[in-house]
C-alpha positions as CSV (number, residue, x, y, z in Angstrom):
1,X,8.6,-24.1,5.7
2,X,8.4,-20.2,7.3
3,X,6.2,-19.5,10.1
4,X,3.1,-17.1,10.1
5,X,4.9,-14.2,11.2
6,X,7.7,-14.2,8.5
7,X,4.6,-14.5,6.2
8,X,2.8,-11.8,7.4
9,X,6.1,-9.6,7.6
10,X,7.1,-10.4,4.1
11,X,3.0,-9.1,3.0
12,X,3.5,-6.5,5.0
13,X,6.7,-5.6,3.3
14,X,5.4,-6.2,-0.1
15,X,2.0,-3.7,0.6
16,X,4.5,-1.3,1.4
17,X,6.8,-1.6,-1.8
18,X,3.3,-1.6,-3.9
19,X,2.5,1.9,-2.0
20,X,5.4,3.4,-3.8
21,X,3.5,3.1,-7.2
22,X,1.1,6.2,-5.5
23,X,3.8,8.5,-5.9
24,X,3.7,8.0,-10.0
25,X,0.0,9.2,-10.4
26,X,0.7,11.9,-7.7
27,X,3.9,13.6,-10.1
28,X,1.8,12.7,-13.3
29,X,-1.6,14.4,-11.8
30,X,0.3,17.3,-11.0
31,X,2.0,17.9,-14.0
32,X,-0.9,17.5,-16.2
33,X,-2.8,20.0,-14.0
34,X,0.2,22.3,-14.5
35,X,-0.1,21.7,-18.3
36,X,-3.5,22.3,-18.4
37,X,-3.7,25.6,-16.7
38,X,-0.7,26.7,-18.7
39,X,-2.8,25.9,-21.9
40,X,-5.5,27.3,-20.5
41,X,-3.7,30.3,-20.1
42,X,-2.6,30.6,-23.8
43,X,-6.0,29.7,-25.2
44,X,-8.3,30.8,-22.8
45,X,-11.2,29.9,-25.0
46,X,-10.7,26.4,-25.3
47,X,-10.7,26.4,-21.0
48,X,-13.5,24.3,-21.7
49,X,-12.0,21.3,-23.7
50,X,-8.6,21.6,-22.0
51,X,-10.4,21.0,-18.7
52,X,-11.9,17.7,-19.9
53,X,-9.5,16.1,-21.4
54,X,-7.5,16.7,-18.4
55,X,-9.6,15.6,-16.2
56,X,-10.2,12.4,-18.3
57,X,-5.9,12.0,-18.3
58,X,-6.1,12.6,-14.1
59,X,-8.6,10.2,-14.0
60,X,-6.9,7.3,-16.0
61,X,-3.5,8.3,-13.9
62,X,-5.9,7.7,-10.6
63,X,-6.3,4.2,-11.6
64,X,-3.0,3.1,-11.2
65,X,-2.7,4.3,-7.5
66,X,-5.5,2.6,-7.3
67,X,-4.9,-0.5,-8.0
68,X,-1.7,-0.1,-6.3
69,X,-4.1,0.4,-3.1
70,X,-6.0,-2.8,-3.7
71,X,-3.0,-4.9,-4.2
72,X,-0.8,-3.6,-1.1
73,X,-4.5,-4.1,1.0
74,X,-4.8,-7.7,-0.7
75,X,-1.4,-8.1,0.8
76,X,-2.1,-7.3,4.2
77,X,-5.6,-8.3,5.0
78,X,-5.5,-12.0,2.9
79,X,-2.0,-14.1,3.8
80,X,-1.9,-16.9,2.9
């Protein structure tokens, strides 16, 4: 019914609409590191426990670019 290259357009097309999910993790990773230094500022003697549970919160936001990255890569490199 459509020809290879409207295929590969269309995955190509869709990899980049999944690549806008990056910019979610990017605003959230840099408002928690923004939080967390403010904290740290307040309560410099909890730096310690601030600094791991954000880096734990960074780490879970990573994931979703992530697998945003695997899907729009899926997209490209297996048409169907």
């Amino acid at each position: 019914m459509f020809n290879e290259e409207f295929v590969a357009g269309m995955a190509c097309l869709g990899a980049g609409i999944a690549m806008i999910a990056g910019l979610g993790p990017g605003i959230g990773q840099g408002i928690a590191a923004s939080k967390g230094a403010e904290a740290t500022g307040r309560n410099p003697e909890a730096a310690s426990k601030i600094r791991s549970i954000m880096v734990l919160g960074i780490a879970l936001a990573e994931t979703t670019g992530i697998y945003a990255l695997v899907v729009a890569l899926l997209l490209i490199f297996l048409k169907a």
